[in-house]
N, C-alpha and C positions, 0 to 999 in steps of 0.2 A: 345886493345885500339887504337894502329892504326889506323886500316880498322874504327874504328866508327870516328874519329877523321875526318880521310877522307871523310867518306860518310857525314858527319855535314858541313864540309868545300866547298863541293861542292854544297850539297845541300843551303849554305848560298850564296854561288856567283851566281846560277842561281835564287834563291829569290831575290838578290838585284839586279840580269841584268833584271828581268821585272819592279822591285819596282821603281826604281831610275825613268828611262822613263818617266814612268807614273805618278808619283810624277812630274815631270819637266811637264808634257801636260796638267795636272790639274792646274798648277801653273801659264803654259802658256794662258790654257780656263778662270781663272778668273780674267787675266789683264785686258782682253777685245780686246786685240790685235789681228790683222789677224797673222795665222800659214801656211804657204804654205811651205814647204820643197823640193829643188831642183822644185822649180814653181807648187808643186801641192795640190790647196788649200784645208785644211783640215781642219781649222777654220777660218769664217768669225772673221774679227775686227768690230768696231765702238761698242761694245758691252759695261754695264755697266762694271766698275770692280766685281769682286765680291769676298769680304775681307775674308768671309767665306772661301772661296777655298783655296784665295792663302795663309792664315796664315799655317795653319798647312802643308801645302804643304813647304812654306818657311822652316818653320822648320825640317821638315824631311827631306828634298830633300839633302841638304847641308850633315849632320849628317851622312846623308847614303849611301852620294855618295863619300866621306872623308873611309867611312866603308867598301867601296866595294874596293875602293882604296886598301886599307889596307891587306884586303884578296887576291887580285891580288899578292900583294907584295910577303905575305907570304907564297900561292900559288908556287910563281918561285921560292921563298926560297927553299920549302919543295923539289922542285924537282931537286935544285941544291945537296941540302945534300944527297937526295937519291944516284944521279948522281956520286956526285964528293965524298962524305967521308964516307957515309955507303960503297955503291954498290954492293947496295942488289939486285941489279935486276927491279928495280920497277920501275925506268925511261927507262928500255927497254921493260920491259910488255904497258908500253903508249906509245909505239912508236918513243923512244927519245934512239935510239942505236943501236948496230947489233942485228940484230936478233929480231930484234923489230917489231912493226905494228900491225897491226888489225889481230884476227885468225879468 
């Protein structure tokens, strides 16, 4: 139950490290706003709104950026408890102890 537990929870945090983004750049393309990041333009402004995009985009973006939140949390949880009150070993197989690190 674990190991699936984990593989579901990682698999959700890198679904919502692209989702979230990209939910924010749809949300940002139907203000009509210019997007230029650290000065390098990626969407022109002067553009209509367009309510299409940004509704469901609003909706989501918020929900599941609150969600990813969330998983981060309980992400550092899991690996406190492994660390600090199992110690099982499973925070030094990630590289968080002696003996730890990439094989």
């Amino acid at each position: 139950l674990g190991g699936r537990a984990a593989r579901l929870g990682h698999l959700a945090l890198y679904a919502l490290m692209l989702v979230v983004p990209l939910l924010a750049l749809l949300r940002h393309y139907g203000s009509g706003r210019a997007f230029a990041p650290f000065g390098l333009p990626l969407l022109p402004g002067g553009r209509e709104r367009i309510e299409a995009l940004m509704q469901p985009a609003n909706l989501a973006h918020g929900l599941l950026a609150w969600l990813l939140l969330a998983l981060v949390a309980g992400h550092v949880g899991m690996v406190l408890l492994h660390r600090l009150w199992w110690r099982d070993g499973v925070a030094a197989r990630m590289g968080l102890g002696r003996g730890g690190g990439p094989r």
